[in-house]
C-alpha positions in Angstrom: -179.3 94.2 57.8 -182.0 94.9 60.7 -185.6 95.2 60.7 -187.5 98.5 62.2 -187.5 97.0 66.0 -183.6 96.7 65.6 -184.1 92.7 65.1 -181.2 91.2 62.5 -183.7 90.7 59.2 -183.8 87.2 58.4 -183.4 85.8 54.7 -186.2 83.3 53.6 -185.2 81.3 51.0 -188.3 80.8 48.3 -188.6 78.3 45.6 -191.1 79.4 43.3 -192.6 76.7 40.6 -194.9 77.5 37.9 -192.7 81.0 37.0 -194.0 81.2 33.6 -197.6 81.4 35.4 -199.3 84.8 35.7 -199.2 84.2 39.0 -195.7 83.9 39.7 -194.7 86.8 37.5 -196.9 88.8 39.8 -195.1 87.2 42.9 -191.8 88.5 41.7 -193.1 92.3 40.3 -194.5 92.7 43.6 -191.7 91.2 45.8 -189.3 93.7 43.7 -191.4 96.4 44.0 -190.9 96.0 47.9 -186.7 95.4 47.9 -187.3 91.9 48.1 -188.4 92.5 52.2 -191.4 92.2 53.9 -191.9 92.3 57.5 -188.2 92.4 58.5 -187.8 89.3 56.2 -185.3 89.3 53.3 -186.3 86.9 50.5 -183.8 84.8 48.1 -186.1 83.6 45.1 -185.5 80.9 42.7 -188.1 81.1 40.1 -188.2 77.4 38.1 -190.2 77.1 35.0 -191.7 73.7 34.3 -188.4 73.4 31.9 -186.4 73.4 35.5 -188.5 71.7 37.6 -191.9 69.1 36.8 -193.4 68.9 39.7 -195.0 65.8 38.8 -191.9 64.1 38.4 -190.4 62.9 42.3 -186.5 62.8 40.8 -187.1 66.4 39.2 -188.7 67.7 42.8 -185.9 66.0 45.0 -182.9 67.4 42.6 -184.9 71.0 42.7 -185.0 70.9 46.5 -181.6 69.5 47.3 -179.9 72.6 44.7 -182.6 75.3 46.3 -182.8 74.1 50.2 -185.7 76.3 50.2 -187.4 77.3 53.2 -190.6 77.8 51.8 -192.1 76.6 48.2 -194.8 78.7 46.8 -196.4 76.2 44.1 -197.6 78.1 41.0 -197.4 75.3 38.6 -200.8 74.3 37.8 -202.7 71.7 34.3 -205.1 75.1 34.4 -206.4 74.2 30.5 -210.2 73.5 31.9 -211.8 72.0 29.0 -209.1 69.9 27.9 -208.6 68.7 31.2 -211.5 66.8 30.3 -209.9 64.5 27.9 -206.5 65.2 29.4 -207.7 63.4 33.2 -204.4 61.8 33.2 -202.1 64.4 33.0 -204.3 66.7 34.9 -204.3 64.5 37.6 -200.6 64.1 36.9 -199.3 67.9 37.7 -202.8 69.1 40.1 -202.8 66.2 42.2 -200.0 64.0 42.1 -197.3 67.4 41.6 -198.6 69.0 45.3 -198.0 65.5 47.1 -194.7 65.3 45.8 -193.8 68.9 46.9 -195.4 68.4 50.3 -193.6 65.3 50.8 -190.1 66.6 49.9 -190.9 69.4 52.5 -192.0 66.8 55.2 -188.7 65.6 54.8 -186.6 69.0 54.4 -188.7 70.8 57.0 -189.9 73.6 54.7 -193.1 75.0 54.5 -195.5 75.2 51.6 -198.2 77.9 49.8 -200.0 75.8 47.2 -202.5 78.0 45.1 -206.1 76.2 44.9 -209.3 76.8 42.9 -213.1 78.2 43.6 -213.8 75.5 40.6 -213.7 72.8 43.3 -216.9 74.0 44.3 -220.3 73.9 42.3 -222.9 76.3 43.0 -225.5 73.7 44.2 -228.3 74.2 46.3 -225.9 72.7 49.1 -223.5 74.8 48.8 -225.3 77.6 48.6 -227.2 76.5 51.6 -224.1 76.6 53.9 -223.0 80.0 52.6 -226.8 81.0 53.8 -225.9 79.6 57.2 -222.1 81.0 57.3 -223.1 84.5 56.3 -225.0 85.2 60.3 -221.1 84.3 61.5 -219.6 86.9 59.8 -219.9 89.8 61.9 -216.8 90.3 63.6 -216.2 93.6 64.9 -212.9 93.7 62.9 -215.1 93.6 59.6 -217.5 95.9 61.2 -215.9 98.4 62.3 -214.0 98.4 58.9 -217.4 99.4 57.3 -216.4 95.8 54.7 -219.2 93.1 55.2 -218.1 89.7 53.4 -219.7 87.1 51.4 -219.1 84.5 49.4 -218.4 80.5 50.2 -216.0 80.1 53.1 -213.5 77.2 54.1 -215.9 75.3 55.5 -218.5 75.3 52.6 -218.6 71.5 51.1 -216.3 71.2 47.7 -218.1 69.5 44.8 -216.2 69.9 42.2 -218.0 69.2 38.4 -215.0 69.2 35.9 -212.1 66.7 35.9 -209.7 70.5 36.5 -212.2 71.1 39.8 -211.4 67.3 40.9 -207.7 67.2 40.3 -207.5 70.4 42.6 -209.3 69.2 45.1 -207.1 66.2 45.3 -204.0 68.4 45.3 -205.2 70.7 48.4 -206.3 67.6 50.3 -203.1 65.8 49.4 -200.5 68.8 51.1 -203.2 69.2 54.2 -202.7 65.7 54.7 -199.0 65.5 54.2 -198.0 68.7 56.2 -201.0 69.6 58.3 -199.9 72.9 60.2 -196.8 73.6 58.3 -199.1 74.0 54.6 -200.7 76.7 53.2 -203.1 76.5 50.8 -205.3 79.4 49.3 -208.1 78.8 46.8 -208.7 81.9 44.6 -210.5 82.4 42.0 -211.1 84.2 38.4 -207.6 85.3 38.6 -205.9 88.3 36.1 -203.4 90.4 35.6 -200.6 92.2 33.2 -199.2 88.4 32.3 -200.3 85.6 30.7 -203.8 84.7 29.2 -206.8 85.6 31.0 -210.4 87.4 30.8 -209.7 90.4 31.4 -206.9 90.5 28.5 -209.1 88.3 26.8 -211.9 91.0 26.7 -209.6 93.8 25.6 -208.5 91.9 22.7 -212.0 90.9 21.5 -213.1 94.2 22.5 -210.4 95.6 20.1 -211.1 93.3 17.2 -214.8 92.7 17.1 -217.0 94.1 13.8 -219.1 97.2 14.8 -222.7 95.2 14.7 -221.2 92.3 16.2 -221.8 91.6 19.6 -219.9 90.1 22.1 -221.4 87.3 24.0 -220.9 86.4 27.6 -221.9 84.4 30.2 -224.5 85.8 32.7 -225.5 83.0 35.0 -221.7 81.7 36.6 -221.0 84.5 39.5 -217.8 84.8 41.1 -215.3 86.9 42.6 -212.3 88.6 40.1 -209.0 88.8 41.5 -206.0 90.6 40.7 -202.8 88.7 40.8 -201.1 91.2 42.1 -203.2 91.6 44.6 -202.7 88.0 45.6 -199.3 88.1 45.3 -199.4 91.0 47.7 -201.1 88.7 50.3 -198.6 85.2 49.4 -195.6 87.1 51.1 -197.6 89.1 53.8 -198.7 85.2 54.8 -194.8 84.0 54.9 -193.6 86.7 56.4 -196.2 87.1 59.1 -194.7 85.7 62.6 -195.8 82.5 63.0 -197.4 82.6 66.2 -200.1 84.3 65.5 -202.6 81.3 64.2 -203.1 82.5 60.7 -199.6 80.8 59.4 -201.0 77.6 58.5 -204.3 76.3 57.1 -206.8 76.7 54.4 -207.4 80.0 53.4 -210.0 82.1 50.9 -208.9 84.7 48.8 -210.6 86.6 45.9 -211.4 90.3 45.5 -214.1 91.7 47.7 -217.7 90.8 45.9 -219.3 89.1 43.8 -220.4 89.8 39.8 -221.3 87.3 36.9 -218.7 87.1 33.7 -221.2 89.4 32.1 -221.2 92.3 34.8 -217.3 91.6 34.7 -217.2 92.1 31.0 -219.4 95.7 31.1 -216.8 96.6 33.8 -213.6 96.3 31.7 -214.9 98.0 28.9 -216.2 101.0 31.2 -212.9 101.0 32.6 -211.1 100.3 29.5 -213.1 103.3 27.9 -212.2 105.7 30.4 -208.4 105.0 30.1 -208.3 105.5 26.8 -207.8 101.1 26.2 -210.4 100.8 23.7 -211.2 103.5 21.7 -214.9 102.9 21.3 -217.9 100.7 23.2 -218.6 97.4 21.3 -222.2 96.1 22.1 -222.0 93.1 24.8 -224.7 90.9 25.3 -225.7 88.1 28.2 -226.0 84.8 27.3 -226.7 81.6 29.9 -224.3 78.7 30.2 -226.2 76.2 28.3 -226.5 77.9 25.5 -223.1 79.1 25.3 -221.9 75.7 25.7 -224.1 74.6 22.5 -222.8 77.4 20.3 -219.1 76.4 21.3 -220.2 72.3 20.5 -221.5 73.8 17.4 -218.4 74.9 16.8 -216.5 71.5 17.6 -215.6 72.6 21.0 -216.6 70.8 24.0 -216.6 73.0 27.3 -216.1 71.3 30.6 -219.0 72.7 33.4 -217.7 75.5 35.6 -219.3 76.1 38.7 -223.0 78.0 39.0 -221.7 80.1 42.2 -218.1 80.1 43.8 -217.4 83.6 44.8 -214.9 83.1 47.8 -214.9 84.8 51.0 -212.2 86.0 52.3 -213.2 86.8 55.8 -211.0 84.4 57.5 -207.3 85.5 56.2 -208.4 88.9 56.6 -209.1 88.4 60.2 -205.6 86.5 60.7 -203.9 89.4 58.9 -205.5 92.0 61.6 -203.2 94.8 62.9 -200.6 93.8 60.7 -200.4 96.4 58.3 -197.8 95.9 56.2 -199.8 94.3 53.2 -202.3 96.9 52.7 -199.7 99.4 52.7 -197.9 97.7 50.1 -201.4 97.4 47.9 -204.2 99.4 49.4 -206.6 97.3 47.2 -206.0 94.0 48.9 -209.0 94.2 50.8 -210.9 96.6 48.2 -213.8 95.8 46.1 -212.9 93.6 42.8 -213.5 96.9 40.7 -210.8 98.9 42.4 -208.5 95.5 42.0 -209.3 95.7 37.8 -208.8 99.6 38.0 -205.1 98.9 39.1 -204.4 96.3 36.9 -205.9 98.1 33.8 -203.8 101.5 35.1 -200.8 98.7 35.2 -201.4 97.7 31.9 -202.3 101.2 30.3 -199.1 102.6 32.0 -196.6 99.4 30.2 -198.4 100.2 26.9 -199.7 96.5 26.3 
């Protein structure tokens, strides 16, 4: 089999953790969606649930790797229950922190390479932070964004994590633990407020409330956390355009940003799925939605014997820098024109997505 310059393709061999994750049900939709090639690269994926393969367990990584003899792991396995990380530190720790290492050092010792999926929750909001993204935002005027009529925001790479919750800590811990383990040969992208057609998220999440909720009742959400939706899909999109991209070209290895273009508060996110939803026939009529502030949901929930862990004031991501690495090469956008799109025309292809599979 050869690639479009008349090169022989080469086959990458994936192992893919977490497959039970939204995430890496996206990863596979979109790689067969493409004939399992991008870029001149073939790619032989073996999907493990945690069932197959616990990553925080070094016997269960080493027999997964010696059966695979991956070339690249893609780590979607992830402790992503938030609020009961909090009482739950242990095993948090266990498969967010202690899992990555063990993956990156199996691939120190194989030679593969590594895409570990991070979080915006290991940053805060704080007047720090938001200081630095002040600072960052008179870099970002690179002709590449300019001319493509996009300006970014959002925190960048080099903003300073502070995570709040025991989830946001245990992340952090994990990304630091493969950059110091494999340096150049990981990659490791922090997204955030991710959705899709799979699993449980807020976007699903708000169609089923949507759906269920009495006339005169209105649905509360949080208007004071603002961050930047992403579609799974879209990410996925971006995971293989990143492995198969020729290494050489400096954008192969690092710490990366990636989140759907903008920035919104769960509120503004909420209003937009039910316009959407509305349009495409999802929901069948508007259901009042109302803003509430993150202290006060937090007492109704205690109220109701549920104790929420504290999420981040501001963590919308920018995503300047993997866009810039990605430059020229096309193949990505072509595959999903809204990788580089604002997050609304990332929810209107999901919601088509999920309108079109009747869920």
């Amino acid at each position: 089999m050869y690639a479009p310059n008349g090169e022989p393709e080469s086959t990458v061999t994936v192992l893919l953790t977490g497959a039970d994750s939204q995430l890496s049900k996206a990863l596979l939709r979109v790689l067969a969606k493409a004939a399992y090639r991008f870029d001149g690269r073939t790619f032989r994926v073996h999907a493990l649930s945690h069932a197959q393969l616990d990553i925080g367990d070094k016997q269960s990584v080493t027999a997964a790797f010696a059966h695979v003899k991956p070339d690249w792991v893609i780590n979607c396995a992830a402790y992503n229950a938030v609020d009961r990380a909090e009482t739950a530190a242990d095993e948090a720790y266990r498969v967010n922190s202690l899992g990555p290492e063990l993956l990156a050092s199996e691939c120190a010792l194989t030679g593969a390479r590594l895409v570990h999926i991070s979080s915006d929750y290991v940053f805060s909001g704080e007047p720090a932070e938001v200081a630095e993204l002040a600072l960052n935002q008179n870099s970002l005027t690179d002709s590449s964004l300019s001319n493509s009529g996009l300006t970014e925001s959002g925190l960048t790479e080099s903003a300073t994590p502070a995570p709040l919750s025991v989830y946001g800590k245990s992340k952090l811990a994990g990304e630091q633990a493969v950059l110091r383990i494999l340096a150049e040969r990981a990659v490791v992208i922090r997204t955030a407020w991710l959705y899709g057609v799979d699993g449980h998220n807020f976007v699903k999440t708000m169609l089923r409330l949507m759906t269920s909720m009495p006339d005169s009742q209105p649905l509360s959400v949080i208007n004071d956390q603002i961050g930047s939706p992403t579609w799974a899909d879209a990410l996925a999109h971006l995971i293989w355009q990143l492995i198969a991209s020729p290494l050489n070209v400096g954008c192969g290895s690092g710490l990366f940003h990636y989140a759907g273009q903008g920035q919104c508060s769960w509120y503004e996110f909420a209003l937009e799925i039910q316009r959407q939803a509305l349009a495409l026939k999802l929901l069948d009529k508007a259901v009042p939605i109302s803003a509430i502030d993150s202290l006060s949901y937090a007492a109704k929930a205690l109220g109701k014997g549920n104790k929420l862990a504290p999420r981040p004031s501001y963590s919308a991501l920018n995503s300047g820098r993997v866009r810039q690495c990605l430059t020229g090469q096309n193949s990505a956008s072509t595959h999903c024109p809204e990788l580089w799109r604002d997050w609304r025309w990332q929810l209107k292809a999901m919601l088509e997505d999920y309108a079109a599979k009747g869920l």
